[in-house]
C-alpha positions as CSV (number, residue, x, y, z in Angstrom):
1,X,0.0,0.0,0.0
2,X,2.7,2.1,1.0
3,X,4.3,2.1,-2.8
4,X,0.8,3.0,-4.3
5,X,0.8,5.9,-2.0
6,X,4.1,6.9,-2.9
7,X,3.2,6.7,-6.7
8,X,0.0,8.2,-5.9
9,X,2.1,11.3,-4.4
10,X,5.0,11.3,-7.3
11,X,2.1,11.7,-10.0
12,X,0.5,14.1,-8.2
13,X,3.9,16.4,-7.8
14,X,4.9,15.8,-11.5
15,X,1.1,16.7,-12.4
16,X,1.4,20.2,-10.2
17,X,4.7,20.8,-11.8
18,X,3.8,20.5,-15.6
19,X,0.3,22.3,-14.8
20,X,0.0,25.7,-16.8
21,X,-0.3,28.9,-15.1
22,X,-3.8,28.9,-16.0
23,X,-4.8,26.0,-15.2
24,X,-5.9,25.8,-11.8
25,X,-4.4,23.0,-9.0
26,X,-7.1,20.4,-7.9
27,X,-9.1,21.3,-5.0
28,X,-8.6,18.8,-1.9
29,X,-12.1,17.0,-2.4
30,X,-11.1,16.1,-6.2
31,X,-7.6,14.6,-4.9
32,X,-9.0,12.4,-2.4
33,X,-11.4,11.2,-4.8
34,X,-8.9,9.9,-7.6
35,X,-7.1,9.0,-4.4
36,X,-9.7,6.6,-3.0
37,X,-10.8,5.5,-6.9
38,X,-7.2,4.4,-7.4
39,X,-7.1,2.4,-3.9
40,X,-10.3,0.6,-4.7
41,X,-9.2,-0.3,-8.2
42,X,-6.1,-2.1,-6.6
43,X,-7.9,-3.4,-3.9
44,X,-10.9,-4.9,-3.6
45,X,-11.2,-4.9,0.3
46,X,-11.3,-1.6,-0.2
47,X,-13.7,-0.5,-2.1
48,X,-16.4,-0.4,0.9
49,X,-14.8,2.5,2.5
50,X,-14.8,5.5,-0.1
51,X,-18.8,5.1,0.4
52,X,-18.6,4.4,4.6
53,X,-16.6,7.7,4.5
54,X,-19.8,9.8,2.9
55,X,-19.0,13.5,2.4
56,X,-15.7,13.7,4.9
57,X,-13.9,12.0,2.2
58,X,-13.4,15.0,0.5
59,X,-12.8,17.4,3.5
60,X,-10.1,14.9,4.9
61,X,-6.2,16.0,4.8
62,X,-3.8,13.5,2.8
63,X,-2.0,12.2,5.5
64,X,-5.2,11.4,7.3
65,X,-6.4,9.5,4.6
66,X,-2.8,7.7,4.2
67,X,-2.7,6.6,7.5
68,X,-6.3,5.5,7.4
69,X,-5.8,3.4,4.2
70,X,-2.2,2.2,5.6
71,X,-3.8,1.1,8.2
72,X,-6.6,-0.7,6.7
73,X,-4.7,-2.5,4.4
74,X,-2.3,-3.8,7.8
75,X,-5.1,-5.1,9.8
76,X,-6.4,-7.1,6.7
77,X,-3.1,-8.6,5.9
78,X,-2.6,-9.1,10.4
79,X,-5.9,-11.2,9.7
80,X,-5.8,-12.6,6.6
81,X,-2.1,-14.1,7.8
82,X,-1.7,-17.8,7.7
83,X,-1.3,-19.7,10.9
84,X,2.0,-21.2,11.1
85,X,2.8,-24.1,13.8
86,X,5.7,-21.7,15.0
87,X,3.6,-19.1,15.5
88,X,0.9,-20.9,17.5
89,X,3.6,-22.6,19.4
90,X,4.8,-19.3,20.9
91,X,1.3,-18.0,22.1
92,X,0.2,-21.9,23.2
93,X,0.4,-22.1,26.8
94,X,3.0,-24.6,28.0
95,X,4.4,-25.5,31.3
96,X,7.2,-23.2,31.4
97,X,4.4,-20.4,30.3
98,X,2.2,-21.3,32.9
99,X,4.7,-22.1,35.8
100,X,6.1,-18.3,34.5
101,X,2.5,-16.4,34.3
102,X,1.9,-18.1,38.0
103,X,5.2,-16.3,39.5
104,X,4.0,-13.0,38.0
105,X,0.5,-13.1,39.4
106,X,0.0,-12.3,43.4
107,X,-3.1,-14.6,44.0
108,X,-4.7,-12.6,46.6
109,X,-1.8,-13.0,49.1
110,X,-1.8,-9.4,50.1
111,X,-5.7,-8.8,50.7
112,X,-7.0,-8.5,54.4
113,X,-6.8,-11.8,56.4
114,X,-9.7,-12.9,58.5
């Protein structure tokens, strides 16, 4: 996501660059728009949230809309991951885990006695 965004940002510089005098720059709302078109054409899971966004898609700053997508697309790929054994072998609880998270916990030892 992060190189569409940088593409996104290069075209958008070379476009201001070349743009005759009077020719005016794109106003905010028009940016975000090819903005969130171009995301949703790459991605699919995307698509949804140019319309759950409603009119503050185009009163939205860049970066907030960068950071929103960015982190979009990073909780879809956290879920989508595939389970590995390693992986599930770290967060499985295990004896050493256990004996460990047992040490760390003060089960009630220092309430009132009575």
């Amino acid at each position: 996501m992060q190189d569409h965004i940088n593409k996104f940002e290069q075209l958008q510089s070379e476009i201001d660059f070349q743009r005759p005098a009077n020719i005016n720059t794109l106003e905010k709302a028009e940016v975000n728009l090819i903005l969130l078109r171009s995301i949703s054409k790459k991605d699919e899971h995307l698509q949804n949230y140019h319309a759950s966004l409603g009119d503050h898609a185009y009163q939205k700053k860049m970066a907030e809309l960068f950071a929103e997508v960015k982190a979009i697309d990073k909780s879809r790929n956290e879920t989508e991951a595939p389970e590995t054994p390693q992986g599930l072998a770290a967060t499985a609880p295990t004896p050493t885990n256990q004996n460990h998270q047992n040490k760390n916990t003060s089960g009630g030892s220092g309430g009132k006695k009575g």
